[in-house]
N, C-alpha and C positions, 0 to 999 in steps of 0.2 A: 709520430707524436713525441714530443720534448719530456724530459725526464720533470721537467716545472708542470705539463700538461697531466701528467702521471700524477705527481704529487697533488694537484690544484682538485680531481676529481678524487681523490681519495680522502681528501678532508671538507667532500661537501655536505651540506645540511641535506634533511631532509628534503624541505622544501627546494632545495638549489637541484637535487638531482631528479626530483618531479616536474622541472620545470626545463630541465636539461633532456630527458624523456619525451616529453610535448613536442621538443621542438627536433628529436631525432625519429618522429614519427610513432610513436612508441603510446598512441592515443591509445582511451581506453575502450579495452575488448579486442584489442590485435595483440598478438603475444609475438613474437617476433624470436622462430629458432632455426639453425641452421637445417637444411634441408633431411639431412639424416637424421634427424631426431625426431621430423616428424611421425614418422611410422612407431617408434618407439613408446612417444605420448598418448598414441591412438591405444596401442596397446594395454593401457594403465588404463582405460578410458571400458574398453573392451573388458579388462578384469575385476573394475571397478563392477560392471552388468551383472557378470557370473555370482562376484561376493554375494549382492541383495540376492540373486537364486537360494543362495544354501544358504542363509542367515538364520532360516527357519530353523533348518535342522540343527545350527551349530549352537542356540538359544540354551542348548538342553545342557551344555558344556562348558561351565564356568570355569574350570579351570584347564583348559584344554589350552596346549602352546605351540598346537600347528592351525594353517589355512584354513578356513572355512572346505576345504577336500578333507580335511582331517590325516594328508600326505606329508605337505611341506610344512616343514619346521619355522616356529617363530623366532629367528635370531635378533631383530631390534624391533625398536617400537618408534615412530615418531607422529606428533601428535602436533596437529595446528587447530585455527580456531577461524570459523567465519566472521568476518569483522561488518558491523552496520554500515552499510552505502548512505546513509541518507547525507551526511555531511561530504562537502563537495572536498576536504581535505581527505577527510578519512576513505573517501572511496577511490583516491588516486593512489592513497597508500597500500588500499587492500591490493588493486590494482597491480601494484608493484610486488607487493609479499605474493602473489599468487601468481605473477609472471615469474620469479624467482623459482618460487614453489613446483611448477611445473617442470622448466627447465632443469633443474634439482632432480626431481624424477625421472626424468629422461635421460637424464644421463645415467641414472643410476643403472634403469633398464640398458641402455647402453654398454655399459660398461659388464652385464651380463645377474643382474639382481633380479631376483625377481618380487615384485609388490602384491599388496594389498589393501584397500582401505575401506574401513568401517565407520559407521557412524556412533556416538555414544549414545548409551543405553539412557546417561543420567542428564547430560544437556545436550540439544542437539547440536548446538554452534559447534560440539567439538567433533573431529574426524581422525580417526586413528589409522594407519600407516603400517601394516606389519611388512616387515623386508625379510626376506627369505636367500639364504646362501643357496645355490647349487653345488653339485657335488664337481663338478670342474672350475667351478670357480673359488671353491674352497681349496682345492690341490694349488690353481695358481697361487694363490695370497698363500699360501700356507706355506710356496718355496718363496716367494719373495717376503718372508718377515722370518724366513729362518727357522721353522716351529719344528721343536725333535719331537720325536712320534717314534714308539716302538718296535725295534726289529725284529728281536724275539727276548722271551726271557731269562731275568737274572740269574745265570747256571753258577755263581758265587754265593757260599754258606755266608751268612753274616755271623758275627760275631755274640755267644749267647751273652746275655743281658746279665750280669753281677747278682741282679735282685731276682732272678729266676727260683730262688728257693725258698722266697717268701713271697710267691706269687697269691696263694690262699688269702694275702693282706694287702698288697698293692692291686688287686686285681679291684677293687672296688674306688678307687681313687683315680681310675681310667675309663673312658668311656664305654659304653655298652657297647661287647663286641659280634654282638646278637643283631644289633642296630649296628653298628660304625665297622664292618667288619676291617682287616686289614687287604687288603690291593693288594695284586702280583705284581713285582718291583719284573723292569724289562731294561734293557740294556735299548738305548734311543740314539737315535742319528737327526742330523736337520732333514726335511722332510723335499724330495724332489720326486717330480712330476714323472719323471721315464724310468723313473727305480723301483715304482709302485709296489711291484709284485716282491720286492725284500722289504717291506715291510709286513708289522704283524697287524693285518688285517681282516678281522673275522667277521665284523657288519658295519658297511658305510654308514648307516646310520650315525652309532657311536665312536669310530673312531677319531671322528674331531669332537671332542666334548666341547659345553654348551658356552664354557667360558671363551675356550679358542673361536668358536664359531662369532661368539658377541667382540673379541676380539678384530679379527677378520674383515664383521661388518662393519664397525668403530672406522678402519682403517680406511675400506673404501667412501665411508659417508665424511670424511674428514678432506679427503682429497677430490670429490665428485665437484666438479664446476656448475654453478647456479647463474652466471652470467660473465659475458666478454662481450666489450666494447673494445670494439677497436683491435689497439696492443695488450689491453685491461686484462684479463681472467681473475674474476673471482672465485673462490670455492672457498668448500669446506661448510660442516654442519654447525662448526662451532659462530660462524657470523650469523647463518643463516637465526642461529636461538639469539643469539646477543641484539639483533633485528629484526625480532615478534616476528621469524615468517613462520618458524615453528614456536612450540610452547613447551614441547620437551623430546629431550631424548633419551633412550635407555633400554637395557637390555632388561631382558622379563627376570621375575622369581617364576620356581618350578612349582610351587603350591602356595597355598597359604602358611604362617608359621604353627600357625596350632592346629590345623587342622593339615591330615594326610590327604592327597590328591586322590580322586578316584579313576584318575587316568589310567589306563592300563600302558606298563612300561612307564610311569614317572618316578625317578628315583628316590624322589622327596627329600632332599637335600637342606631345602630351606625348614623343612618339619627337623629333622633329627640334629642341625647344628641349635634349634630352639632349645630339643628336647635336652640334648648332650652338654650345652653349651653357653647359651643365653640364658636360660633357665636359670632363678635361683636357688631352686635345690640343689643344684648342681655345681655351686660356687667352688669345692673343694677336688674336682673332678681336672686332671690333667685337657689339657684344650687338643680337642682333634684337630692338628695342625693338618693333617693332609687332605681330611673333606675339605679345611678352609682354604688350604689352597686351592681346591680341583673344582669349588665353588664360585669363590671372590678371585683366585689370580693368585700369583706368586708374589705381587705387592703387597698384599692384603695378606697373605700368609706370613711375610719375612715379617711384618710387625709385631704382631702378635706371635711369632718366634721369640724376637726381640723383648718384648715386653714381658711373655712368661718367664724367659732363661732370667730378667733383669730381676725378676720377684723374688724369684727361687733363690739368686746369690743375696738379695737382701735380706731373705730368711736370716743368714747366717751374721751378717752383719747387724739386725737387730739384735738378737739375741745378746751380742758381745755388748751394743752399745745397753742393754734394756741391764744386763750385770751389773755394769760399769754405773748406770742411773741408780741402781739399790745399792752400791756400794757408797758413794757418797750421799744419798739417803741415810744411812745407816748411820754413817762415821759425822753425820752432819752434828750432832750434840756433843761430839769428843775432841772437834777441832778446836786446839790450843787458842789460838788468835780469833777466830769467834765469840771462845768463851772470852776473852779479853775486852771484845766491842761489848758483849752484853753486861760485864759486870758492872754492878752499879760505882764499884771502889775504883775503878779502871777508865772504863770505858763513863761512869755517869760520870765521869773527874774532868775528861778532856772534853774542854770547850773547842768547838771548830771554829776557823775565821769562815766569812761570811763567803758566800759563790756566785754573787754580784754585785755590784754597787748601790752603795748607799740606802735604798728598797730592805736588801736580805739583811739578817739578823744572825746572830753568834745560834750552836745549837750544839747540844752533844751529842758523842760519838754515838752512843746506845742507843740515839733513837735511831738508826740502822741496827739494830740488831736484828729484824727478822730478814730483811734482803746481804745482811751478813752470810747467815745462815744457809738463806736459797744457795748464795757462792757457793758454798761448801760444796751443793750437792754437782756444781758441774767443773767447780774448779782444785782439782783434786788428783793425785800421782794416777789415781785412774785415766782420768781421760787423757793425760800422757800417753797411756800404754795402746789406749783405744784412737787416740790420732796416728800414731804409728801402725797399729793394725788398719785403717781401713786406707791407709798408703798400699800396702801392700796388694787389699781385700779387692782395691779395684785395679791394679794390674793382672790379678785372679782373671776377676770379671770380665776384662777385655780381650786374654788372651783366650780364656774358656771359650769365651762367644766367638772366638775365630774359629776355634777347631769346630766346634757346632754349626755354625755357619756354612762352612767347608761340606760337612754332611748335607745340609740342607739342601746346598748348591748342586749338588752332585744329584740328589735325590727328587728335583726337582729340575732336572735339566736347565740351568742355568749357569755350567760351567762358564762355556766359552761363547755368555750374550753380553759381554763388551767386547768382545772380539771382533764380533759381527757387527756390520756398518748399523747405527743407528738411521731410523727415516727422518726428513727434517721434520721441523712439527709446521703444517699448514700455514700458518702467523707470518713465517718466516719465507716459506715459498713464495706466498703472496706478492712480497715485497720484494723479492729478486730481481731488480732492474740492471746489475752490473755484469760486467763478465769482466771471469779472471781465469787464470790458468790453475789448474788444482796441481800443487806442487807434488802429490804422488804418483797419480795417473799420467798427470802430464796434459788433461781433454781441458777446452775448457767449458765452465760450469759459471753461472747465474748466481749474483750474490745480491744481498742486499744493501750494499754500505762498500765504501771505497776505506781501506784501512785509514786513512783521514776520518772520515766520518764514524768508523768505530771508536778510534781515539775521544772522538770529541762527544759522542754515546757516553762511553764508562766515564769520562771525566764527569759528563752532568751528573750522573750515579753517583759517583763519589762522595762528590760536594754534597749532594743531598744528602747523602747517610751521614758526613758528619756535619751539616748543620744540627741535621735530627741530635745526634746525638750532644751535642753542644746545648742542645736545648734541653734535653735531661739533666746534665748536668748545670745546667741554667734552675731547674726545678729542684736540684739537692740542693743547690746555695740557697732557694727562697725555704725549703726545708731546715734547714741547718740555723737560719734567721728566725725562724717559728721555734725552733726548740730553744735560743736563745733569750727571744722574749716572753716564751710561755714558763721557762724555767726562773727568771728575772718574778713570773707574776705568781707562780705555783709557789716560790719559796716567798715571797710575802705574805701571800695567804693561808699556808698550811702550816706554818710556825707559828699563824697567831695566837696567842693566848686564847683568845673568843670565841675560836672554830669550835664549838661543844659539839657540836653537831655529829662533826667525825673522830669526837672521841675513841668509838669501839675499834677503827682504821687509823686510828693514829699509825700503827709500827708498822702497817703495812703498805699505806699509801705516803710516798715520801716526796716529795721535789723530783727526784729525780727520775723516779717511780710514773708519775702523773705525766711528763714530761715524754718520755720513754713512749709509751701506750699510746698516748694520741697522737705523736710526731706519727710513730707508724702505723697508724690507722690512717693519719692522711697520705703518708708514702704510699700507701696502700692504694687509695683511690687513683692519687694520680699516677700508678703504673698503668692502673686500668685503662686510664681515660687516654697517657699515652700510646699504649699497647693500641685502641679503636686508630687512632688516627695516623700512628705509621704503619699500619698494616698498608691500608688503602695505600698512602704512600709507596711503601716499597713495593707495592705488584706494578703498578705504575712506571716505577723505574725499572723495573725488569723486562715488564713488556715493551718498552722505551730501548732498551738495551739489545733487543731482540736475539736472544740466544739463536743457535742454531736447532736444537733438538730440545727433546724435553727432561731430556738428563741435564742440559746442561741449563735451562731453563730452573730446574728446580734445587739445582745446585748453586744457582747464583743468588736467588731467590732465599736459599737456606742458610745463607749467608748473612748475607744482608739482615734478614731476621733473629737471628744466633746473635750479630753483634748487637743490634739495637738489644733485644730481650737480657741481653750478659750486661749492660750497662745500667738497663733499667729497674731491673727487681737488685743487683748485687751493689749498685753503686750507693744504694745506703747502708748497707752493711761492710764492705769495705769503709765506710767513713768513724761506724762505730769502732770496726776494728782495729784501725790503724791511725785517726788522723784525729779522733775526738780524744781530749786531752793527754794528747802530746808536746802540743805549746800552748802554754796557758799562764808559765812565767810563776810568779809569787804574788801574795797578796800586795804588797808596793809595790809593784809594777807587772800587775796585770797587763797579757796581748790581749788587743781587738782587732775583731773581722771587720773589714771596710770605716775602720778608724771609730765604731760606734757599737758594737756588738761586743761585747763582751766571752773570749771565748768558757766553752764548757770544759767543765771539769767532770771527770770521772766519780764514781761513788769510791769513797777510802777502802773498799774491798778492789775496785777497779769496772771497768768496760761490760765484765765478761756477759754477768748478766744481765744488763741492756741491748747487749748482742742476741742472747739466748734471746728475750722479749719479743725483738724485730724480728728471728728468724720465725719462730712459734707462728708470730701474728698474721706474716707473708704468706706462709708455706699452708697454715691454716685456711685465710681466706681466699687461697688462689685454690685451694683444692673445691670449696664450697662452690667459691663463682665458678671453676668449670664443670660442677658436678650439675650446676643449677642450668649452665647453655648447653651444657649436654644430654640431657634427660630431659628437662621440665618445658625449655622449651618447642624441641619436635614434640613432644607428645602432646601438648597444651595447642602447637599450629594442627596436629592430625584431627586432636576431640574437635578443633572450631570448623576444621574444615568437614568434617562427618555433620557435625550439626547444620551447617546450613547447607549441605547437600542431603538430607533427607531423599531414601529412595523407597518406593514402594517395592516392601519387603516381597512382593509377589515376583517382583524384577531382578531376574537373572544377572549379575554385575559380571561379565567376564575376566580373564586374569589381568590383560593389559591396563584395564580401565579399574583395578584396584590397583595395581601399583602404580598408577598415576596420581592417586588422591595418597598417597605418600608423600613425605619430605625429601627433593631431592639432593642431593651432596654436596657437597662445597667443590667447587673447579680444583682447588687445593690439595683434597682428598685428605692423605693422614700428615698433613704437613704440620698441621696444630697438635694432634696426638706425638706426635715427636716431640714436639717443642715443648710442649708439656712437661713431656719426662726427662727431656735433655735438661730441662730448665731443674726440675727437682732433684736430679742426677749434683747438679751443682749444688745447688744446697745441700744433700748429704754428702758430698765429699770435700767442698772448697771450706765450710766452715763445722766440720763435724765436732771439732776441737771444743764447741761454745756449746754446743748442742747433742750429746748422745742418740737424743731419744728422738732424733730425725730420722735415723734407716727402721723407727720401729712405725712413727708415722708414715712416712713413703712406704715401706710394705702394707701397715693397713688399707690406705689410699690406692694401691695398688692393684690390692685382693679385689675390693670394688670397682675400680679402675676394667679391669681384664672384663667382666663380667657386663658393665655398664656401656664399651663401646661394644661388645658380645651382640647386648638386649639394643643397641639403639640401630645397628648397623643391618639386623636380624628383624625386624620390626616392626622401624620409624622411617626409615629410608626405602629409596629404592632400591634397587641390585645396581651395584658399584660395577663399574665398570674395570673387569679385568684387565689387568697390567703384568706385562712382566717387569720384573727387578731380579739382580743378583744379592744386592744385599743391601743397607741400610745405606747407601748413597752415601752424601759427604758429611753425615751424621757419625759416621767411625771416623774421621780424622777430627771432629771437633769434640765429639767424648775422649779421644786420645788428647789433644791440649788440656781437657779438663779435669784431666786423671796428671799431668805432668805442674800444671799451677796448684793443684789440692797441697799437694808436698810442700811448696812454699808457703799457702797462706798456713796451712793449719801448723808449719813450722813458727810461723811467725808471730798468729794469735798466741801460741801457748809463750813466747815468747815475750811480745811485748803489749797484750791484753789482759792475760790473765797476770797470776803474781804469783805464780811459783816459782819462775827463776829469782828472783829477789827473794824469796824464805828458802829456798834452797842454798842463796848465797848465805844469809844468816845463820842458815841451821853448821853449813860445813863450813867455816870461816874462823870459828872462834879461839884455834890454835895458832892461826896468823894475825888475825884483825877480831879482838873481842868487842865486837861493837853493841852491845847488851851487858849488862849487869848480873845475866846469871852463867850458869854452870854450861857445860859444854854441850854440845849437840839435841838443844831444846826449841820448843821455841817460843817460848818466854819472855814477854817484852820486845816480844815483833813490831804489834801495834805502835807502842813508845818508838822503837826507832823508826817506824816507818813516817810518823810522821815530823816533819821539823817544825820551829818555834817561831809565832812571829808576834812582834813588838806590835802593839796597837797604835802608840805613837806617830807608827811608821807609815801608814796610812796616808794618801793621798788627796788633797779635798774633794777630790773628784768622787773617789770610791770609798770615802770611811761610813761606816753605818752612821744610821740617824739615831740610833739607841744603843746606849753603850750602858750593859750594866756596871755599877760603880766599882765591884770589886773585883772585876777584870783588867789583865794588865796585859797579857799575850793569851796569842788562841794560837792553835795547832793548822797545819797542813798538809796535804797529801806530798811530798819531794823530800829530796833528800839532801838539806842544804846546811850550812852551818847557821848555829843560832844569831841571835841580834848582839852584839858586844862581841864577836869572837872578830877575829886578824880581819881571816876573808869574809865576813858576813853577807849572809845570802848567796851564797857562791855554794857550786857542787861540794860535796862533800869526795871524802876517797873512796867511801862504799858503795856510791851512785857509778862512779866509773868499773868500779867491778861490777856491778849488776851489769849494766851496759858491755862488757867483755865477755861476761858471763850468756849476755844473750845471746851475741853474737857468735859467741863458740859454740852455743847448742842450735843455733840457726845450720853454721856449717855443717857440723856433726852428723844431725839429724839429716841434712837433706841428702849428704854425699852416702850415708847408711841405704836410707831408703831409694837412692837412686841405682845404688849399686843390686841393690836386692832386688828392682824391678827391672833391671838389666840382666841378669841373671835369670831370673824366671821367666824372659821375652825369649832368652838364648833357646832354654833349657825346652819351653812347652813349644811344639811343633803346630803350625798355624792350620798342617793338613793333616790329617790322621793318619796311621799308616794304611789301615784298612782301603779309607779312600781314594787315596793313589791308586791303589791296585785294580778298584774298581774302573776308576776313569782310564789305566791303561789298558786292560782290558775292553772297554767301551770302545777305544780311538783304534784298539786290533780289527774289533769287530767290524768296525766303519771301514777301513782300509782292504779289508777280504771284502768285503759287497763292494766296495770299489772297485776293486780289481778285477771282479769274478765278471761286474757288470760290462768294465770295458773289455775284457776279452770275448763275453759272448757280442758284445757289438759289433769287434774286428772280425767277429766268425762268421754274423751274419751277413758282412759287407763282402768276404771272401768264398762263401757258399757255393756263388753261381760259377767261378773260378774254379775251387776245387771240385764241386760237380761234375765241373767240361771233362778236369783231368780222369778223375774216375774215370770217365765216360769211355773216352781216348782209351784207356789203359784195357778197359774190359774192351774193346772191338778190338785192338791190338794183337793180346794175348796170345789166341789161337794161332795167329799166323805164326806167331812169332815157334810154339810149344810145335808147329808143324814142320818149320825149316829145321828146329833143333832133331828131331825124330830122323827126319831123313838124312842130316849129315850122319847120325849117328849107324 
């Protein structure tokens, strides 16, 4: 068969491949499997008899998670659905999904599983599937995916704990250790089949716990063949669901959450991570990271490592920023240049020119007086001091989480699992039609794509993510157009004399105010509505791209999404920051966007608090909308789906068949939950300069956060399917770009957003350049020099107001230019070139400071702990002695029958030998 033949049957319809089936004999009620399988099938057929025998007795055992024997363990669940024959489509389909479905089974029995299947208690259409590991086919998979399993244990003291002497007060802010007790830590090897007996094995039962075990099974239902035409081989569970031949898959929970199992020997796992942990009374309670991982997997675990150590360092960083917000609280009524906007001698004096054409109208200074004010409270020597501390706070935070991570690893046997060959992921095998030669081994091996055709893969990729993103940025320009012309119609209407209305809001609601608030509220929506539409996109191209494994799947994946999401939520805030009135020119010669937009001007305080507004607004509603798809939704599909499945309370539900009327997980798993925080991560640290009181909401958000995917994950869901991970994937090198750009913007915000390099120029200047009228080191007559003079005259037909009061003769503006009648008029002035010097030396200053001191701190903090070295070389001795000890009793046994002979030889020998000696003697 042609590799176009290959392709032609992989992209056929439904109906193409039912009708391709008809004609390869494949009518319906012949099932069509190789001859070995048959016995296999029969078998399932045979156990399928047995089940209805004992169903009776098993009725009594709702939560019971072995066989109807009440023997074998329930490791997975899979669940299909009888579909109506009466339609001649749909019975050629069932036909199909059940030809699948059987051959799926058969092999599974095949490959050495052994089955079960039940009918549901609540509808009958459904039939449930329990698969069961054996205890030799858990040793095989268990050496082929590499699983460490304990040789004996940890003969190394750890290290006593700092807070051990105020145990009496921490002791209540950690889990019940009555309930959660702590584990004998054991020194683990990867696990092989002929070493058995050095390992520490004291009851088959438990030594593969239930996550390994759901593991294991995952593995072989991922790779079990459902059908082969020809050259074709299909498998894998995941087509099987993506093509209704199943309806779910999933490993069981051990009990219900609130209620204890009456199992005997059930460990109740999923009760006490409720009770310890999802629970809300429990919010302040350290998270038992080691049930969760020994529960949900080492994925599931490193998250929520992640996510706690992230809270904990934010503690410290609010607190600095929540200061730094009451400090300029405080100082906000003392600020010199404030009181200068509000007075009415000063600030009611200076007329402004108008901040569009024709439309806007002359207004005075003071009526900013209260968004003057707000300034103060973020634009102030504090949050100088507080941009530079949270430079440092999160190179703290990244190396901190190395060394912790490093325990983790170690602690959870995940040293050296990138080490170890990753499996491909199923997707990919599929599609292996090439051979190449594997440049290590040297064998050759089956690929998917000719490096031609990979090229010409990533290229499509490309192009897509930056059209995508071309179109975001398509969506700030028609934003930037909407603040333009809403600004153009807010300052018409809210300077009018007539507006009585918003009298009481005059000081509050301003032009630029009204302007601010709604641009980003619709920012807002259209992140969202982006956010829906390249999601789908970008899995799309990744499954297009077809990684090879699923690290590398979710890393390209995590990629792609990182950039679109860093474009989307910051590319309006970078626009407030840096690009909104920066050219904007003088009232006579005003710049336009697109030859007709009139650009914006900044409020005479500056950017900063427009920034603060957008951040607040984003950071706000992204927390709500995800609090609302994370919570409100599963719980609100669970109530509907409880509701219209009404069970007669007299009716037994067993456990599979409750955790089926659960919500199952996103294919994604915590990919969102990352992005989430990665994305927040950015916000408190690329723009903290504008915003303080971000690490105080990201910590609040956070504290609910931890607890909220706790209650949904513990719940709403099924049992996640355990994963191993090492650590937080390609999520540590794109928090590390985002920790090394913070330095820059929030150099830059304070630079050239805010307006303290320009009164700092003022305040220290006055024994070189007295550019004020008073006394030295004040700052007195800021306001006056900050803004220059413009001639009404000068005015443009284009852009002069339509209402000119009569005794106005020049109006004031935000730059810093020479007045109308001077040599240069309109031209820079020499204090604008120092501020501009001025910034750019604390641009330099500041970043070469803070780069140095996070270069130092990287040097200085050690990525592994000392302790844990010790451990892992101690671990890799231990490995090395059962290494060695095992191939020497191997050589011993293979040499046995050899040295036996000699023995042998030697004792018949002997005597004669001790008789000739005697008689020469």
């Amino acid at each position: 068969m042609s590799t176009n033949d290959i392709f032609e049957m992989d992209s056929m319809t439904e109906t193409d491949e039912m009708e391709a089936e008809i004609e390869m004999g494949m009518i319906e009620g012949e099932v069509v499997y190789p001859e070995e399988f048959l016995p296999t099938y029969h078998s399932i057929k045979e156990g399928a008899e047995v089940a209805k025998a004992q169903l009776a007795e098993f009725n009594n055992k709702p939560d019971s998670l072995f066989f109807n024997d009440g023997i074998r363990r329930i490791d997975f669940i899979l669940v299909y659905e009888d579909e109506d024959k009466k339609d001649f489509e749909k019975r050629h389909k069932f036909q199909r999904c059940k030809r699948r479905r059987e051959y799926f089974e058969a092999s599974l029995m095949k490959m050495g599983v052994e089955l079960e299947s039940t009918k549901s208690v609540i509808d009958e259409k459904l039939t449930f599937v329990k698969v069961h590991m054996p205890w030799d086919v858990l040793c095989t998979y268990a050496e082929v995916l590499h699983i460490k399993l304990p040789i004996q244990p940890n003969d190394l003291s750890s290290r006593p704990s700092p807070w051990r002497y105020f145990s009496f007060i921490t002791k209540h802010f950690y889990p019940n250790e009555n309930l959660i007790s702590q584990e004998t830590e054991f020194f683990t090897a990867p696990f092989e089949k002929d070493r058995l007996e050095y390992f520490y094995v004291k009851d088959r039962d438990i030594f593969f716990t239930p996550s390994m075990r759901s593991r294991m099974a995952y593995y072989i239902l991922s790779r079990a063949p459902y059908e082969i035409r020809g050259t074709i081989k299909k498998f894998g569970i995941t087509k099987l669901l993506d093509g209704g031949v199943y309806k779910a898959a999933y490993p069981l929970h051990d009990c219900r959450f609130n209620v204890k199992s009456k199992e005997e020997g059930c460990p109740n796992e999923r009760y006490l991570l409720y009770e310890e942990w999802a629970h809300p009374k429990s919010f302040y309670k350290m998270q038992p990271l080691d049930l969760i991982r020994k529960y949900y997997g080492e994925k599931i675990g490193i998250y929520f490592a992640w996510l706690g150590f992230y809270t904990v360092m934010l503690a410290l960083a609010a607190v600095v920023g929540l200061c730094c917000f009451i400090y300029g609280y405080r100082t906000q009524e003392t600020s010199t240049w404030s009181k200068e906007v509000c007075d009415p001698e000063i600030g009611g004096r200076i007329v402004m020119c108008p901040q569009c054409d024709r439309e806007c109208k002359y207004w005075r200074l003071n009526s900013t007086c209260e968004a003057s004010k707000k300034l103060c409270i973020f634009d102030n020597f504090g949050t100088l001091v507080f941009a530079v501390f949270m430079s440092i706070w999160v190179t703290l935070f990244l190396e901190f989480w190395k060394r912790y991570q490093a325990e983790l690893e170690y602690e959870w046997d995940t040293v050296e699992f990138l080490e170890q060959e990753e499996p491909p992921r199923p997707e990919y095998e599929a599609k292996c039609i090439y051979e190449r030669k594997n440049p290590v081994t040297g064998v050759k091996e089956k690929v998917p794509y000719t490096a031609c055709g990979r090229c010409v893969r990533v290229s499509i990729g490309i192009s897509t993510v930056l059209f995508w993103i071309l179109l975001i940025l398509a969506s700030i320009v028609a934003i930037i157009v909407y603040r333009l012309a809403a600004f153009f119609a807010f300052s018409a209407k809210l300077r009018a004399q007539d507006l009585k209305e918003l009298e009481p809001l005059k000081e509050y609601v301003t032009p630029q105010m009204a302007t601010a608030v709604t641009a980003s509220l619709i920012s807002f929506v259209v992140i969202m509505i982006l956010n829906i539409l390249y999601e789908r996109v970008a899995i799309w191209i990744t499954d297009f791209e077809l990684p090879r494994t699923k690290t590398d799947y979710e890393n390209s994946l995590t990629l792609k999404m990182f950039l679109f999401q860093f474009v989307n939520y910051y590319s309006s805030c970078f626009y407030i920051a840096f690009a909104k009135g920066k050219v904007v020119g003088y009232p006579g010669q005003p710049v336009y966007l697109l030859g007709k937009y009139r650009n914006e001007e900044c409020d005479p305080g500056g950017c900063l608090i427009e920034l603060t507004t957008q951040l607040s607004i984003i950071m706000g509603g992204k927390a709500i909308w995800n609090n609302i798809q994370e919570v409100l939704l599963p719980w609100l599909k669970n109530l509907i789906s409880r509701y219209c499945t009404r069970v007669d309370p007299e009716k037994v539900i067993p456990r599979w068949e409750q955790d089926y009327r659960l919500q199952a997980i996103s294919k994604l798993g915590l990919f969102y939950e990352y992005l989430e925080m990665v994305i927040q991560f950015g916000f408190v640290t690329l723009f903290v300069a504008s915003f303080p009181l971000a690490p105080v909401l990201a910590l609040v958000n956070n504290l609910f956060e931890i607890r909220v995917d706790a209650w949904k994950i513990t719940t709403q869901f099924r049992r996640i399917m355990p994963e191993k991970a090492q650590d937080i994937g390609a999520w540590q090198p794109i928090l590390q770009g985002v920790a090394i750009l913070a330095v820059a913007t929030n150099a830059t915000i304070i630079a050239f957003t805010s307006d303290m390099i320009p009164r700092l120029v003022y305040y220290w200047s006055f024994s070189v350049y007295p550019y004020g009228d008073y006394g030295n080191n004040t700052m007195e007559g800021y306001i006056n020099t900050s803004l220059s003079i413009f001639n009404i005259k000068d005015f443009s037909n284009y852009s002069r107001p339509m209402s000119t009061p009569y005794n106005i003769t020049t109006c004031r503006y935000r730059d810093f230019r020479y007045p109308p009648g001077h040599t240069r008029e309109y031209e820079f002035t020499v204090y604008y070139w120092h501020v501009v010097a001025a910034k750019m030396a604390f641009i330099i200053v500041v970043e070469h400071i803070v780069y140095l001191t996070k270069f130092i701190l990287s040097y200085v903090i050690p990525d592994v702990p000392y302790a844990v070295k010790e451990q892992i070389k101690r671990e890799k001795y231990l490995t090395q002695v059962i290494l060695h000890e095992t191939n020497l009793k191997l050589v011993t046994k293979r040499l046995k029958p050899a040295i036996d002979e000699i023995l042998n030889d030697t004792v018949v020998t002997e005597p004669k030998e001790e008789m000739e000696l005697s008689l020469d003697f």
